[in-house]
N, C-alpha and C positions, 0 to 999 in steps of 0.2 A: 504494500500500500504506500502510495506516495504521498505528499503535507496538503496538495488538495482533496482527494478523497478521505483525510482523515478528518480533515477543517467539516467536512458534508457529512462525515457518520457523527459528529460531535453535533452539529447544529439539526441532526435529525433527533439525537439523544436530549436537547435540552428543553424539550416542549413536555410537561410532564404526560399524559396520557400516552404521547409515542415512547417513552421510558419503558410507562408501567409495560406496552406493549409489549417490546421489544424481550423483557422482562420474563415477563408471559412465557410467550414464544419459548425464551431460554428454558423454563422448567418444564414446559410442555413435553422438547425433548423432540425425537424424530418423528413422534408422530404428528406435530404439529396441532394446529387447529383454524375450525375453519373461520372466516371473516366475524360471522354473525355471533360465534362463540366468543371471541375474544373482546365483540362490542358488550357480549351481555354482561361477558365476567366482569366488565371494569366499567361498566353502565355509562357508556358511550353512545351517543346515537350512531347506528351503523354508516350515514355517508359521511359524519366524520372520522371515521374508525378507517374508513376508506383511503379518505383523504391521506391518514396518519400513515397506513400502511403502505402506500404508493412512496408518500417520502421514506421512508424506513428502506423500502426495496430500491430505489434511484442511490439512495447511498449505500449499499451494498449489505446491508445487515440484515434482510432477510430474502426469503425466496417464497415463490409461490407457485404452486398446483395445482389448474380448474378441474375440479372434480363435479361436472353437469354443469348446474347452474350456480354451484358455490366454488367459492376459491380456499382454496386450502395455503396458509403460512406456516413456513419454519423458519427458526433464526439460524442464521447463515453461517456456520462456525467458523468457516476461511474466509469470510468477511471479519469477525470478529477477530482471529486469529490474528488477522492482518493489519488490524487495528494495533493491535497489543505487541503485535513484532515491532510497528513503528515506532511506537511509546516506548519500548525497552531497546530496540537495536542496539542503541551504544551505555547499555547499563552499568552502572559501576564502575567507570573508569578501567575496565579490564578485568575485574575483582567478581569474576562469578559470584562467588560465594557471596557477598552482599546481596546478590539477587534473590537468591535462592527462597528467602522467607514470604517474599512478594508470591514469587511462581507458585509458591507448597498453596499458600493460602487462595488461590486462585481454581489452583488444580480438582477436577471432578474426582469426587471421593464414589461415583456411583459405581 
């Protein structure tokens, strides 16, 4: 991920609803969830749940699935990943092990 796609997953992150979305999505996990579910769980009206979801996908953090006439969301882990590579690349002045505590606490214990 390069300083502008990261500047676009930050300013999609800082609207709180596309958050919780985003959020969402993460514990959801691979099965995702569909548009209408994720409006009800966080009591959004669904076109804007839309709206939020469209930005979330243009900035690369999540993806989507037409399943008929609903759309199915996941959140994007190599968008995420890629985020998080960018922010860390040049971590600790060379000093792994200072990173180390960030990574553990980050890392899926699933």
């Amino acid at each position: 991920m390069d300083k502008e796609k990261t500047l676009a997953a930050f300013a999609a992150l800082s609207q709180a609803s596309r958050l919780d979305a985003f959020r969402l999505l993460v514990q959801a996990g691979p099965k995702g969830m569909a548009a209408g579910e994720i409006s009800d769980a966080l009591g959004v009206k669904q076109n804007t749940m839309s709206a939020n979801l469209s930005v979330l996908f243009q900035a690369g953090l999540v993806r989507n699935l037409r399943e008929g006439r609903s759309i199915r969301y996941f959140a994007d882990m190599e968008g995420l990943r890629g985020l998080l590579t960018f922010l860390m690349e040049d971590c600790c002045g060379g000093e792994p092990d200072l990173c180390r505590p960030v990574l553990d606490s980050i890392a899926c214990e699933c």
